[in-house]
N, C-alpha and C positions, 0 to 999 in steps of 0.2 A: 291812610288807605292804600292800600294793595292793587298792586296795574291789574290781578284778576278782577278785584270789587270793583272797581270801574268800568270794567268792560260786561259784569252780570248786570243782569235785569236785577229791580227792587224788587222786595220780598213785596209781595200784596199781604195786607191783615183783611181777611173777610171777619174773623171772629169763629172760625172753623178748622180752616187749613195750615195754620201754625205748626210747623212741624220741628224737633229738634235740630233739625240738618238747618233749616231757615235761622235760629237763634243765632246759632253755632258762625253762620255767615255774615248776620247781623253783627254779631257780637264780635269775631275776631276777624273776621275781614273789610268789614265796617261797609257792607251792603247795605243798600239807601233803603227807607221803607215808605210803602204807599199806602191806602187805603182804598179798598175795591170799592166801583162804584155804587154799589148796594149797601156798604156801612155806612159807608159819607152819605146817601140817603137816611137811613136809621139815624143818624146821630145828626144830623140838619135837621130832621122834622123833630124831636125829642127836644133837642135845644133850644128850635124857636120856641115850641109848647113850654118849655121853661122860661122863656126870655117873659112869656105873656105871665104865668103865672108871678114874674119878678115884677113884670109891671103894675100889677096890680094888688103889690104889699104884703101879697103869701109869702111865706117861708117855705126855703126849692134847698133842701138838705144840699150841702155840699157844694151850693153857690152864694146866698147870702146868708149862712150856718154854717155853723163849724162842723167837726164830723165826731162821730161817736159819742164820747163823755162828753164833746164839746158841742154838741149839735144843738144846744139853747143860744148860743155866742151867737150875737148877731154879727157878721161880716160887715165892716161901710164899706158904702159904695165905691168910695178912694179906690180901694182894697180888690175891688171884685172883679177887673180885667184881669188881673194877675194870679188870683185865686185858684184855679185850677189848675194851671199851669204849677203852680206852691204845691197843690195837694197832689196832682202826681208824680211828682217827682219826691216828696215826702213820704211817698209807699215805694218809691223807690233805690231799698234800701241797699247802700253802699258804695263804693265808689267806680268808678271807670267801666269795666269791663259789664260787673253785676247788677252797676245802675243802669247800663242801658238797656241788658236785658231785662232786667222787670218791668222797666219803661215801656217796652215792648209789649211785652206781658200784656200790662195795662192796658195796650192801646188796641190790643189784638181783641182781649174782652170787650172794648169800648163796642169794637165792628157789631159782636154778636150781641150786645143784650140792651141795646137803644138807649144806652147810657149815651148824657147829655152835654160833654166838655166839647169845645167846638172843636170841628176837622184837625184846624190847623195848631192844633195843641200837640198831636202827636206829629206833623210831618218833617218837625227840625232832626229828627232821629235819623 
């Protein structure tokens, strides 16, 4: 990290404001990323609404399901702390630079559309 990226603010992801300048900062000056408090709302209430629907045996795409061709696969529970942390970073294709930016990507979408992987999946970025 860069004596600048230390001394900027983190980029906030609302799920709106992502702008190329902010990637660009992320990505090569290795600017911390946050989550505005209005996504971390969206994706806390989404989540727990999924956590209940896991409790009670339904099938929650993309937490005890696999995704796409694989979304019949049941996930065990072993398996299901880790699990999305697995699958974003599984869309998150390539290495170093490119994986964090899609990472990003992901987690910038996560803010805007009440998608349900908790907060703290994206903040190690």
């Amino acid at each position: 990290m860069t004596d600048t990226a230390r001394t900027r603010s983190a980029v906030t992801l609302a799920g709106d404001s992502l702008t190329p300048e902010d990637v660009a900062g992320i990505v090569r000056d290795g600017r911390r990323v946050a989550l505005s408090s209005e996504a971390k709302r969206r994706n806390e209430e989404a989540y727990e609404l999924n956590l209940k629907l896991l409790e009670s045996g339904a099938p929650v795409y993309g937490m005890n399901t696999g995704v796409g061709s694989l979304r019949s696969v049941e996930i065990p529970s072993e398996l299901r702390d880790d699990y999305q942390r697995r699958l974003l970073r599984s869309h998150a294709v390539g290495a170093g630079s490119l994986c964090r930016m899609r990472s990003c990507a992901q987690c910038s979408r996560c803010g805007q559309t009440n998608s349900s992987p908790e907060a703290r999946v994206c903040m190690p970025m």
